[in-house]
PyMOL Python script that loads the backbone (N, CA, C, O; Angstrom):
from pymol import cmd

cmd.read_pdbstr("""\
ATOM      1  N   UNK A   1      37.873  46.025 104.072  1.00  0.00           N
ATOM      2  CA  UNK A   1      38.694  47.206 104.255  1.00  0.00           C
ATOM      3  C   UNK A   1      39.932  47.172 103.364  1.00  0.00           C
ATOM      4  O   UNK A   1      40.339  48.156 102.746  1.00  0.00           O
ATOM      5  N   UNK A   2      40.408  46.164 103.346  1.00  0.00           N
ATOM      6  CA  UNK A   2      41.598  45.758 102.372  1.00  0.00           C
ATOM      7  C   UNK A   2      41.328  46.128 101.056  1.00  0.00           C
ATOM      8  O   UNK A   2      42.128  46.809 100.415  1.00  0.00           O
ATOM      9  N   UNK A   3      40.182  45.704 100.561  1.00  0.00           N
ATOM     10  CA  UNK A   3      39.505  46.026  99.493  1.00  0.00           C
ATOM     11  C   UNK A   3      39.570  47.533  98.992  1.00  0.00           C
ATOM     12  O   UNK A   3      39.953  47.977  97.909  1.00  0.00           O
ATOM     13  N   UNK A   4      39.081  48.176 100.110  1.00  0.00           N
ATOM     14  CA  UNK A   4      38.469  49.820  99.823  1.00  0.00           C
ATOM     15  C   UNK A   4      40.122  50.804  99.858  1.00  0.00           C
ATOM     16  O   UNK A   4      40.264  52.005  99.631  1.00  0.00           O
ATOM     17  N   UNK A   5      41.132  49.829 100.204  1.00  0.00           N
ATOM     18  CA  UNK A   5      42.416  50.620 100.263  1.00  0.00           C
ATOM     19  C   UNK A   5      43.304  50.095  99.311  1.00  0.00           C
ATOM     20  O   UNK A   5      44.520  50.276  99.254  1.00  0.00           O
ATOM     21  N   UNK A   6      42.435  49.284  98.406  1.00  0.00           N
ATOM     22  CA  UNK A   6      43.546  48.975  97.121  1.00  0.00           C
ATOM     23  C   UNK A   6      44.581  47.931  97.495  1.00  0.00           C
ATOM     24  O   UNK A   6      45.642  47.785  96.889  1.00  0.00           O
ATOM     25  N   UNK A   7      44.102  47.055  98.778  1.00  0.00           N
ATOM     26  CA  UNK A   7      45.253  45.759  98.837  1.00  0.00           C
ATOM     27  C   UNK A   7      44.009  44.814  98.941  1.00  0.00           C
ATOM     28  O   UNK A   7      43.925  44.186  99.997  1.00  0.00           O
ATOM     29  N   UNK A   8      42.783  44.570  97.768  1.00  0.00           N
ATOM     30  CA  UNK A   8      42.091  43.581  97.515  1.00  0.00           C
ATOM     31  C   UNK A   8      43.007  42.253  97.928  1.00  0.00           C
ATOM     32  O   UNK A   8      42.706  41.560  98.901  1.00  0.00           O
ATOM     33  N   UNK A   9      43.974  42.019  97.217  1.00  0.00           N
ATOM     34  CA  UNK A   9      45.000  40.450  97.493  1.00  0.00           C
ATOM     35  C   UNK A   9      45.843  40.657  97.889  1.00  0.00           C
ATOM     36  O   UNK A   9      46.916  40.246  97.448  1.00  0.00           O
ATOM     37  N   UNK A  10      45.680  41.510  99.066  1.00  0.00           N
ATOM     38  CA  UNK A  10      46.423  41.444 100.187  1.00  0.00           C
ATOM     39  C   UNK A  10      47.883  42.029 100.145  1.00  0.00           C
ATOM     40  O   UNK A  10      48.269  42.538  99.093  1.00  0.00           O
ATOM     41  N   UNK A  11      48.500  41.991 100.961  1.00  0.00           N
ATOM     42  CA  UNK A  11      50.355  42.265 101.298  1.00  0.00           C
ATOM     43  C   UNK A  11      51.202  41.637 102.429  1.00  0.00           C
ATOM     44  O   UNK A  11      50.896  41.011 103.443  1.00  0.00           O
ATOM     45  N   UNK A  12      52.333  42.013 101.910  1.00  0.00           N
ATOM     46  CA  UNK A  12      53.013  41.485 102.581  1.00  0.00           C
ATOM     47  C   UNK A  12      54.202  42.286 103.410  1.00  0.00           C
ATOM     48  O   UNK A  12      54.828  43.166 102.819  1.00  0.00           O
ATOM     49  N   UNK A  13      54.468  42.002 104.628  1.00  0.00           N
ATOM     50  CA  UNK A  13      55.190  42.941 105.431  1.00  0.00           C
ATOM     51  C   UNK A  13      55.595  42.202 106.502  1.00  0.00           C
ATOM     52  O   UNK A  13      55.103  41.131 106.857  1.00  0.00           O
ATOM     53  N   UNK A  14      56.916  43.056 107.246  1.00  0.00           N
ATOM     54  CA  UNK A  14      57.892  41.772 108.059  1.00  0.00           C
ATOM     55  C   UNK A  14      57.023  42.486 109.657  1.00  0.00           C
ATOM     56  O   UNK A  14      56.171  43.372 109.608  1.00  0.00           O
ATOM     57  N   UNK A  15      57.487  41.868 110.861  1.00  0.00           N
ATOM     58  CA  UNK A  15      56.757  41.877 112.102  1.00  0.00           C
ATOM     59  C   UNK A  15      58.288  41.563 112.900  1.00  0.00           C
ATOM     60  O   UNK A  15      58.707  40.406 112.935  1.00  0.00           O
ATOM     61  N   UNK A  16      58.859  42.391 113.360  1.00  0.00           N
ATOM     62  CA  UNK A  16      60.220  42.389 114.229  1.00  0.00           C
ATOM     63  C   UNK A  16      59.660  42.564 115.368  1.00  0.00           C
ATOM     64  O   UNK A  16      59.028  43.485 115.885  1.00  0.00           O
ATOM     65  N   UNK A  17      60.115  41.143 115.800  1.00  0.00           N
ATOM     66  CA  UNK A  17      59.757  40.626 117.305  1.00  0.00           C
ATOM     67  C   UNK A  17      61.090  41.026 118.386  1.00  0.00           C
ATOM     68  O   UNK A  17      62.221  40.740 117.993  1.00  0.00           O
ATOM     69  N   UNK A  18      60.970  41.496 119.350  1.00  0.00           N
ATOM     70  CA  UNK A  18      62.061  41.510 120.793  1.00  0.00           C
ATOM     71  C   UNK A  18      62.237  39.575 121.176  1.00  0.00           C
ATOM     72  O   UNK A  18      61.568  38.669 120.680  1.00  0.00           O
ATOM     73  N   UNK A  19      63.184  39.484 122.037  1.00  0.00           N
ATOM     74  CA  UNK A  19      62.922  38.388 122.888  1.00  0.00           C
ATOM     75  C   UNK A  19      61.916  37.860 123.760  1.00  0.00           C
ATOM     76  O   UNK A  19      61.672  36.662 123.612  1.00  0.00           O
ATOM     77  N   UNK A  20      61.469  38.300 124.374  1.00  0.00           N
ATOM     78  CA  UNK A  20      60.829  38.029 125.327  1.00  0.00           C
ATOM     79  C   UNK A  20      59.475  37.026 124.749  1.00  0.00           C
ATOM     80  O   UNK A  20      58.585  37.260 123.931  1.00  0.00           O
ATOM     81  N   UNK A  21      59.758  35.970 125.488  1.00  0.00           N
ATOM     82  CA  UNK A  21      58.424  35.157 124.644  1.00  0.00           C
ATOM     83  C   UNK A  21      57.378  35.414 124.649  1.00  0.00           C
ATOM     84  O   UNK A  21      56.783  34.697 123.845  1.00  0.00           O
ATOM     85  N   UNK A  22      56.500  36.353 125.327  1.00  0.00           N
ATOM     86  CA  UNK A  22      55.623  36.281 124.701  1.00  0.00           C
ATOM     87  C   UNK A  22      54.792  37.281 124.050  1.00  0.00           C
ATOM     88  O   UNK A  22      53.594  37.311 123.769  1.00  0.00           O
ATOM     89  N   UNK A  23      56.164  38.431 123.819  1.00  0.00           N
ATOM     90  CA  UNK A  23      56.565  38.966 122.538  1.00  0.00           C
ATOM     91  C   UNK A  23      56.717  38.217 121.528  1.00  0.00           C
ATOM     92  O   UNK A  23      56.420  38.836 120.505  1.00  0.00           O
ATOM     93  N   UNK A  24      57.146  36.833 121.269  1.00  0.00           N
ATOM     94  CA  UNK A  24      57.001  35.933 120.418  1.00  0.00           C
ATOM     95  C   UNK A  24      55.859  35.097 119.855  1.00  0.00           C
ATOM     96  O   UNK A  24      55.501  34.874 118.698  1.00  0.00           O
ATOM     97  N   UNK A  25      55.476  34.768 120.849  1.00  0.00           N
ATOM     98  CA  UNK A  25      54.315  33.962 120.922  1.00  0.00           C
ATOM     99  C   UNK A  25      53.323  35.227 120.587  1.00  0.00           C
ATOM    100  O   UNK A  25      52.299  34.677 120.183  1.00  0.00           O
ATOM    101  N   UNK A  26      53.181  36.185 120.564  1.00  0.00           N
ATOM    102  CA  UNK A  26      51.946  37.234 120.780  1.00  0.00           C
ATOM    103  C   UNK A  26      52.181  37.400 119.273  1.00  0.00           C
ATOM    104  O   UNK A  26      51.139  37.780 118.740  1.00  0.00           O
ATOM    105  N   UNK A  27      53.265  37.235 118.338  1.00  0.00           N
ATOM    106  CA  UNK A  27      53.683  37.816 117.486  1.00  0.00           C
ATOM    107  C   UNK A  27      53.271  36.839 116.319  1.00  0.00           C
ATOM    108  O   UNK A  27      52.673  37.212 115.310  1.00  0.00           O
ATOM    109  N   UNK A  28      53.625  35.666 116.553  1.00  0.00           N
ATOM    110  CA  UNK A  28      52.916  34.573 115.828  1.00  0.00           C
ATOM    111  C   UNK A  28      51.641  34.170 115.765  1.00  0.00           C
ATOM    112  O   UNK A  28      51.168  33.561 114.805  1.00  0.00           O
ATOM    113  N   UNK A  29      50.876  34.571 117.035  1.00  0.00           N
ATOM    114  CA  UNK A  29      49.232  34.820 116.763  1.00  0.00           C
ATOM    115  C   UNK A  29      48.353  35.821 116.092  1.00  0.00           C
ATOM    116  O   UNK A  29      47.187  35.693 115.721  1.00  0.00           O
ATOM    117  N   UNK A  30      49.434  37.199 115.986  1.00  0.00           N
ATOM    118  CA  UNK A  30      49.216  37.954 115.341  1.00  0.00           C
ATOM    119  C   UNK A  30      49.044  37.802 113.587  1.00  0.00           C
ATOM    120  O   UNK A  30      48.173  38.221 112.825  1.00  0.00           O
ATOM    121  N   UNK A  31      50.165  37.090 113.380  1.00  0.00           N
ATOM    122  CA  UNK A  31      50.940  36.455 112.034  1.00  0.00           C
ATOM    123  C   UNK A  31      49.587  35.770 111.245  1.00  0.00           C
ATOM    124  O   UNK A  31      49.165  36.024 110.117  1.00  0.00           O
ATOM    125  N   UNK A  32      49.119  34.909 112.155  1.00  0.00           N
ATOM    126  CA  UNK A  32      48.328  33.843 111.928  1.00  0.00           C
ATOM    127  C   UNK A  32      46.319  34.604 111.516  1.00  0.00           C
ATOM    128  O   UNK A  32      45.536  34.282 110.622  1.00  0.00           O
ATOM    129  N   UNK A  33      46.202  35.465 112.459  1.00  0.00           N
ATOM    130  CA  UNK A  33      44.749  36.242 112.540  1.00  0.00           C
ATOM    131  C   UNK A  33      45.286  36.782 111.452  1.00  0.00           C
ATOM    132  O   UNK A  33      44.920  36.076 110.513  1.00  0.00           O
ATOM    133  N   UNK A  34      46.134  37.882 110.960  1.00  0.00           N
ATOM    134  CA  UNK A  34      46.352  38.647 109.982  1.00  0.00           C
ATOM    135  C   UNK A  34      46.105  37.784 108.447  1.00  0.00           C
ATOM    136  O   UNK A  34      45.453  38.218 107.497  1.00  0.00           O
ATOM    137  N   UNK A  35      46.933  36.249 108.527  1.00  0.00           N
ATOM    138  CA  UNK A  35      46.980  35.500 107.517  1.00  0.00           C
ATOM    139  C   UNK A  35      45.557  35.029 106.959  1.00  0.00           C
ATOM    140  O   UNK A  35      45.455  34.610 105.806  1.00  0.00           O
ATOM    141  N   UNK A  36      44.595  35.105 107.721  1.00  0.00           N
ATOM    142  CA  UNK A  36      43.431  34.787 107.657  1.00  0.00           C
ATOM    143  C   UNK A  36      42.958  35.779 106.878  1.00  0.00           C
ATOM    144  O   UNK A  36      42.063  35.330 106.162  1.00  0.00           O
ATOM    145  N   UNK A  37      43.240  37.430 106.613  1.00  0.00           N
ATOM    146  CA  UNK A  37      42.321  38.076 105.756  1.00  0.00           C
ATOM    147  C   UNK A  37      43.446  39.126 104.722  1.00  0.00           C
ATOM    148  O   UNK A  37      43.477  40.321 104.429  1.00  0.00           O
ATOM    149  N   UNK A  38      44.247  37.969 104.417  1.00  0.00           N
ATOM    150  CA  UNK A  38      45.227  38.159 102.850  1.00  0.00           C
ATOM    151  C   UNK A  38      46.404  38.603 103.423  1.00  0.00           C
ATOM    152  O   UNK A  38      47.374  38.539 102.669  1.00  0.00           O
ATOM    153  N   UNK A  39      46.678  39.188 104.924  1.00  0.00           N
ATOM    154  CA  UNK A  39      48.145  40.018 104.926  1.00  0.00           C
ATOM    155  C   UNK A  39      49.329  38.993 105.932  1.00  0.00           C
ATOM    156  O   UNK A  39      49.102  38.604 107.078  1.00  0.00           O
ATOM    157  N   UNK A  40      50.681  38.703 105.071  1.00  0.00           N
ATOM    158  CA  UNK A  40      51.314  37.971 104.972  1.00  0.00           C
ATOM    159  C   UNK A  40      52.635  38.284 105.972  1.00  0.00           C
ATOM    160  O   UNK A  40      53.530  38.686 105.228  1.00  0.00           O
ATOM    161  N   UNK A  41      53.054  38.259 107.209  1.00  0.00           N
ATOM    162  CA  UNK A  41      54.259  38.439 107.803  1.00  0.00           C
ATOM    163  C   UNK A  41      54.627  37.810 107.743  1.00  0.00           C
ATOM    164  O   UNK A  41      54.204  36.654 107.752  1.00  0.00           O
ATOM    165  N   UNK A  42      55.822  38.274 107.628  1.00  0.00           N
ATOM    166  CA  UNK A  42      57.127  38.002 108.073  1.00  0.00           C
ATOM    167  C   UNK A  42      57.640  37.919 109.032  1.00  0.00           C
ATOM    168  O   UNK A  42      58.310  38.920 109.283  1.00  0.00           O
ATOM    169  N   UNK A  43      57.682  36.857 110.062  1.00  0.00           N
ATOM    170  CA  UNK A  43      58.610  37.512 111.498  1.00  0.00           C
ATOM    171  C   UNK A  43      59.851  37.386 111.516  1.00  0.00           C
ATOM    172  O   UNK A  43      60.430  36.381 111.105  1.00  0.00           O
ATOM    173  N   UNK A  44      60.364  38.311 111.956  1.00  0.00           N
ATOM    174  CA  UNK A  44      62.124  38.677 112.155  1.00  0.00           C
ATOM    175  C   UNK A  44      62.440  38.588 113.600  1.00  0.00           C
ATOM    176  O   UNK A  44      62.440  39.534 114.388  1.00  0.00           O
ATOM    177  N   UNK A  45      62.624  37.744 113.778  1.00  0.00           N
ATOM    178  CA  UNK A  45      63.284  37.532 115.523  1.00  0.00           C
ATOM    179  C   UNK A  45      64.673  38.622 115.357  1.00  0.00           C
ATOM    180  O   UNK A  45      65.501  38.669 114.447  1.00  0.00           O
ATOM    181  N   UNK A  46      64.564  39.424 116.564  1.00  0.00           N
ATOM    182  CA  UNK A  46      65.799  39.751 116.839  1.00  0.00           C
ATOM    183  C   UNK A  46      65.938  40.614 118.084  1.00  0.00           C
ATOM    184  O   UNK A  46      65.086  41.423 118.451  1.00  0.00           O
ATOM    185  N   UNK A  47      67.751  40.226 119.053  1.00  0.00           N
ATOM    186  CA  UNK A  47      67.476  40.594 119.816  1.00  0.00           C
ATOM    187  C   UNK A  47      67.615  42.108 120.158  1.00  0.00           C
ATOM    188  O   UNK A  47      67.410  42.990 119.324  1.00  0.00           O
ATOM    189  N   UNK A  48      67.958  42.326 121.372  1.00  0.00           N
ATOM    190  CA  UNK A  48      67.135  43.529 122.255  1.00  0.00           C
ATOM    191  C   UNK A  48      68.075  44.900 121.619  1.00  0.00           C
ATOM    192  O   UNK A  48      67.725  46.034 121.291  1.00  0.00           O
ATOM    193  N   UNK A  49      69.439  44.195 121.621  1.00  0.00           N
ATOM    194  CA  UNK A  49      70.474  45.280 120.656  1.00  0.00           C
ATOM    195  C   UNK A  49      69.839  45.511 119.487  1.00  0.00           C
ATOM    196  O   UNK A  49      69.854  46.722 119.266  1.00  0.00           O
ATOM    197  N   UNK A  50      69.195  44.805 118.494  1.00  0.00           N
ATOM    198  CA  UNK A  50      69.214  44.956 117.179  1.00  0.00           C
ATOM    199  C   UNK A  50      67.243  45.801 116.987  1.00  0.00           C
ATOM    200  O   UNK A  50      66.742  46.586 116.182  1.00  0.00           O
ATOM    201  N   UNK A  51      66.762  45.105 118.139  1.00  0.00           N
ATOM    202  CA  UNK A  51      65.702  45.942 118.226  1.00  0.00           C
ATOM    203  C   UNK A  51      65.510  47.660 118.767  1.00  0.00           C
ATOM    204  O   UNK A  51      64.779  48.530 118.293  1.00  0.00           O
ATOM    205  N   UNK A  52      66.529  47.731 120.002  1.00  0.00           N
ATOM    206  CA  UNK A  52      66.736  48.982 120.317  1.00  0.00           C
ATOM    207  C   UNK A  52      67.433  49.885 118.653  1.00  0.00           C
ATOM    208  O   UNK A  52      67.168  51.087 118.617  1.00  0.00           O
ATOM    209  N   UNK A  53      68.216  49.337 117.460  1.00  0.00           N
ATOM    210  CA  UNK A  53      68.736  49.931 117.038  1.00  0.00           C
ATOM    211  C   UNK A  53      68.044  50.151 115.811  1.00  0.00           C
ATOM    212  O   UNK A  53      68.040  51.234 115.225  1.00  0.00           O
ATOM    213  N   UNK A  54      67.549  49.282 115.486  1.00  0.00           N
ATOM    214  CA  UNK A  54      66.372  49.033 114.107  1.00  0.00           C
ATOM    215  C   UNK A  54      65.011  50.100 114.411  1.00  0.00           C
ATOM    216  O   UNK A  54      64.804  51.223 113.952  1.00  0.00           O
ATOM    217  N   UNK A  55      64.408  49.495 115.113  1.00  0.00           N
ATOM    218  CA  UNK A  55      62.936  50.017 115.735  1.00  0.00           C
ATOM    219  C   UNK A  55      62.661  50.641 115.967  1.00  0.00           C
ATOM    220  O   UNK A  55      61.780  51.247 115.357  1.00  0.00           O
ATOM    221  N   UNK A  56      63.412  51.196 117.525  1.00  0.00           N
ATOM    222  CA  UNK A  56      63.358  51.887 118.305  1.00  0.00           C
ATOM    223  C   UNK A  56      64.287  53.544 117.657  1.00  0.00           C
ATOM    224  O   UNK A  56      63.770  54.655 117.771  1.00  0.00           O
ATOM    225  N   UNK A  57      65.503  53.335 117.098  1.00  0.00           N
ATOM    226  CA  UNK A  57      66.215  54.353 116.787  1.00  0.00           C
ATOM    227  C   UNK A  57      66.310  54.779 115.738  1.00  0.00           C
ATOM    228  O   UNK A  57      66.553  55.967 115.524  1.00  0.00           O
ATOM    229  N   UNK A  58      66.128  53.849 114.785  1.00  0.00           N
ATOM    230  CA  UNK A  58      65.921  54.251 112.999  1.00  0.00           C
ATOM    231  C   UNK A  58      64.921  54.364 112.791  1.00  0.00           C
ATOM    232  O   UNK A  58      64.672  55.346 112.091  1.00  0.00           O
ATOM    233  N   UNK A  59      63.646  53.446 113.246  1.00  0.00           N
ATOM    234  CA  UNK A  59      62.620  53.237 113.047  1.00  0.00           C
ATOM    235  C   UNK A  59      61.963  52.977 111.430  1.00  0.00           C
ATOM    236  O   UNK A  59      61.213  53.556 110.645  1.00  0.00           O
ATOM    237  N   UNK A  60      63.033  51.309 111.529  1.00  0.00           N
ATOM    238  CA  UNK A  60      63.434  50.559 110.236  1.00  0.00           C
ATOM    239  C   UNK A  60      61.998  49.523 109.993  1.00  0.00           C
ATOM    240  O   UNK A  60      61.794  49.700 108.792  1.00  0.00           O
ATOM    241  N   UNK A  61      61.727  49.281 110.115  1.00  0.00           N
ATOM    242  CA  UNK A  61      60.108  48.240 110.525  1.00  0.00           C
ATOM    243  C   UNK A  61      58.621  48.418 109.702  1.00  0.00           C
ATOM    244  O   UNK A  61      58.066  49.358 109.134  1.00  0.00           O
ATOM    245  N   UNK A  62      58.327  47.137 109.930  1.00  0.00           N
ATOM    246  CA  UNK A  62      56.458  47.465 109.292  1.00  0.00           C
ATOM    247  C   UNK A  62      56.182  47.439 110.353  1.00  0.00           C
ATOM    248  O   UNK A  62      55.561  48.371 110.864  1.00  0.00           O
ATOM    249  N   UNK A  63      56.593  46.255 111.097  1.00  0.00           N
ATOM    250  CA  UNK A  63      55.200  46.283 112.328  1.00  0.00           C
ATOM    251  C   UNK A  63      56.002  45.299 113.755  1.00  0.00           C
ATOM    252  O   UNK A  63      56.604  44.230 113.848  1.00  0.00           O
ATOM    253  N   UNK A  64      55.739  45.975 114.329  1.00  0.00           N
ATOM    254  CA  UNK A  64      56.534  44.935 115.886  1.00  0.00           C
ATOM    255  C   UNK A  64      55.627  44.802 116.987  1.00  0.00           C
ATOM    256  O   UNK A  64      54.406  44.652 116.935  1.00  0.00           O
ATOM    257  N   UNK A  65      56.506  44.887 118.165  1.00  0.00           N
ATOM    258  CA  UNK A  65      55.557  44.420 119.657  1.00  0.00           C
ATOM    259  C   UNK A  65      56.633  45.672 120.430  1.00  0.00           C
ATOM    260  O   UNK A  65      57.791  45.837 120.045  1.00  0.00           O
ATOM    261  N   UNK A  66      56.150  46.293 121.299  1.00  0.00           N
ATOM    262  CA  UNK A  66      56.694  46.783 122.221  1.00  0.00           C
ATOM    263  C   UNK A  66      56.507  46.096 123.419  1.00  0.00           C
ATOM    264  O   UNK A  66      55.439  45.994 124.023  1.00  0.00           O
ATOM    265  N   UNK A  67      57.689  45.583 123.770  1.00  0.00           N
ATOM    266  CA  UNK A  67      57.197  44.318 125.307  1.00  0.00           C
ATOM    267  C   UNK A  67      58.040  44.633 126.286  1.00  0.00           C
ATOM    268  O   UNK A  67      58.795  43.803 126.791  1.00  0.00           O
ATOM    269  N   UNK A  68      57.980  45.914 126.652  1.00  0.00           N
ATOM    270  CA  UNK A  68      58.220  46.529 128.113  1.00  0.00           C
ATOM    271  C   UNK A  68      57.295  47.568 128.375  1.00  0.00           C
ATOM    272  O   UNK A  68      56.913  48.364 127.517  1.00  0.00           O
ATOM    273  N   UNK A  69      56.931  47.561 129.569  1.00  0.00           N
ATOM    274  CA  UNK A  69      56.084  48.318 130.140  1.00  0.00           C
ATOM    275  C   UNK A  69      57.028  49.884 131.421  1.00  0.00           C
ATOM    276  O   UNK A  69      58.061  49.602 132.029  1.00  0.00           O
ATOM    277  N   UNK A  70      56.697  50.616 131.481  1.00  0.00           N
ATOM    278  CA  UNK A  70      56.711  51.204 132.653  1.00  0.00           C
ATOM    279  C   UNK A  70      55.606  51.975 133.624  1.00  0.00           C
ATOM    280  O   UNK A  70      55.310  53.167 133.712  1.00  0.00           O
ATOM    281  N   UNK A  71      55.104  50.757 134.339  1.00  0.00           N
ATOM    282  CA  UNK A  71      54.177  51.370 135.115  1.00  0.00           C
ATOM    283  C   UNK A  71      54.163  52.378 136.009  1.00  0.00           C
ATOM    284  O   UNK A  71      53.287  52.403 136.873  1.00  0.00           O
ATOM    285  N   UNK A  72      54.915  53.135 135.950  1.00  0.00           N
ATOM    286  CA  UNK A  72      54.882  54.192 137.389  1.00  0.00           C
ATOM    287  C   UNK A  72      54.823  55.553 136.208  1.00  0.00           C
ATOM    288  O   UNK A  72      54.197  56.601 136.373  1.00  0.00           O
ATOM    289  N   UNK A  73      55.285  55.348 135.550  1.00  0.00           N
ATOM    290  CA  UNK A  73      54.762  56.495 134.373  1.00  0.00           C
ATOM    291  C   UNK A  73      53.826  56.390 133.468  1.00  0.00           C
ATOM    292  O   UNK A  73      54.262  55.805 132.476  1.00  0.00           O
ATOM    293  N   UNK A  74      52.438  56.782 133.349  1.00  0.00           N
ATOM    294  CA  UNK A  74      51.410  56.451 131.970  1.00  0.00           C
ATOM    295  C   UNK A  74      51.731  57.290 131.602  1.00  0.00           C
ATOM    296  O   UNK A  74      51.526  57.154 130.395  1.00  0.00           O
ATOM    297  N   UNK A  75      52.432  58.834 131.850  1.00  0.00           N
ATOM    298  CA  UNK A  75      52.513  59.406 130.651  1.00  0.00           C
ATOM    299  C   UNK A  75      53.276  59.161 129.991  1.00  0.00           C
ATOM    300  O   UNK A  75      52.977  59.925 129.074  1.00  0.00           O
ATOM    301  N   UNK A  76      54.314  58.544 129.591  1.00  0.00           N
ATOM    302  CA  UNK A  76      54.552  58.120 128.748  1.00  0.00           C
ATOM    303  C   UNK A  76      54.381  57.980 127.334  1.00  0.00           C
ATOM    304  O   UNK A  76      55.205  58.113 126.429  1.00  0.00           O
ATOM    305  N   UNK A  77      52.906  57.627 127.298  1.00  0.00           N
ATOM    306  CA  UNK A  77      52.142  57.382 126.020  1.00  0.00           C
ATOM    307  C   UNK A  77      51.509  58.154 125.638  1.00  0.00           C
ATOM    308  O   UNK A  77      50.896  58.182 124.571  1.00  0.00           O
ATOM    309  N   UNK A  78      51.584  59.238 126.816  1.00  0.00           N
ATOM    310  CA  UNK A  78      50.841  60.377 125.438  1.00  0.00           C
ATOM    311  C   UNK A  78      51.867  60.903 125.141  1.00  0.00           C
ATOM    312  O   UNK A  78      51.584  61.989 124.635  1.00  0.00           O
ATOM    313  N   UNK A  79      53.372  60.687 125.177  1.00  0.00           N
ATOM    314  CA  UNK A  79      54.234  61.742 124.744  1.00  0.00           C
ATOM    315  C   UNK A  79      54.618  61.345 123.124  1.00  0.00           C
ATOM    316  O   UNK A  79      54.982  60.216 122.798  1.00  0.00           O
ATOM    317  N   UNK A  80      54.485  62.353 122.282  1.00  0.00           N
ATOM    318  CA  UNK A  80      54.385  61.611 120.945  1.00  0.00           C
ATOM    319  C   UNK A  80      55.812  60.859 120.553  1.00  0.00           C
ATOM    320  O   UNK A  80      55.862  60.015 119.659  1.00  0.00           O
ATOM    321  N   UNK A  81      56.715  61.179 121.164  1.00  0.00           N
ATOM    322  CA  UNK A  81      57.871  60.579 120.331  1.00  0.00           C
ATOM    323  C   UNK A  81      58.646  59.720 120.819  1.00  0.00           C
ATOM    324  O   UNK A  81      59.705  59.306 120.347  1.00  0.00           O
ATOM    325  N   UNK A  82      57.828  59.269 122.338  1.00  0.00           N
ATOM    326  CA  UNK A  82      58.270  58.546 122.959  1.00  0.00           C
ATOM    327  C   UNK A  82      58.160  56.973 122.315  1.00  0.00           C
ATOM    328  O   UNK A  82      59.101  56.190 122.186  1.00  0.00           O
ATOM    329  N   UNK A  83      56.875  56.761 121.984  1.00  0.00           N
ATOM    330  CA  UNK A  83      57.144  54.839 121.672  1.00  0.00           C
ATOM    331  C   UNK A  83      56.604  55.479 120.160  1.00  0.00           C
ATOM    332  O   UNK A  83      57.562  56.044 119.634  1.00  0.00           O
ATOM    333  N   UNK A  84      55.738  55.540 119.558  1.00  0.00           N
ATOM    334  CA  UNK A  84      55.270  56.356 118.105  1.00  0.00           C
ATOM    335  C   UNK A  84      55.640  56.975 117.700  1.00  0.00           C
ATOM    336  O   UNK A  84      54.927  57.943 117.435  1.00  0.00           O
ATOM    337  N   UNK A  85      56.886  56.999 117.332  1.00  0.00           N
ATOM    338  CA  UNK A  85      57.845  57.887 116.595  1.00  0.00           C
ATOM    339  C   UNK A  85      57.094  58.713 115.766  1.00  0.00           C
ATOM    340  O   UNK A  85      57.654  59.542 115.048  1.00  0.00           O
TER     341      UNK A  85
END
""", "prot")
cmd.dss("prot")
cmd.show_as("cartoon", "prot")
cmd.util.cbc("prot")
cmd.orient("prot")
């Protein structure tokens, strides 16, 4: 697939992680499967201020973890501008 989209040797792009470990840990396994078929992260630890302000509000990022849930609302996720800017 990499191939057919013109990143044959792959790329490279950062992965801004929250705190929560295993937002971390989920983030470095990610890192690792990805590294396996040419694409190269970066992880950027940072915390919950700098993620609410980066991510969430500029929506400054290649690629992150959203690691809060709210279960009493699923809609949520279909609302488009809620987490998918």
């Amino acid at each position: 697939l990499l191939k057919e989209a013109g990143l044959e040797n792959g790329f490279k792009a950062t992965l801004k992680l929250p705190p929560p470990p295993y937002a971390r840990l989920g983030g470095e396994i990610i890192a690792s499967q990805l590294r396996n078929v040419g694409i190269d992260l970066q992880i950027v630890p940072v915390e919950w201020a700098q993620w609410l302000d980066q991510v969430f509000t500029k929506k400054d990022y290649d690629l992150t973890i959203v690691s809060h849930t709210e279960p009493n609302d699923i809609d949520i996720y279909s609302r488009k501008d809620y987490y998918f800017n």
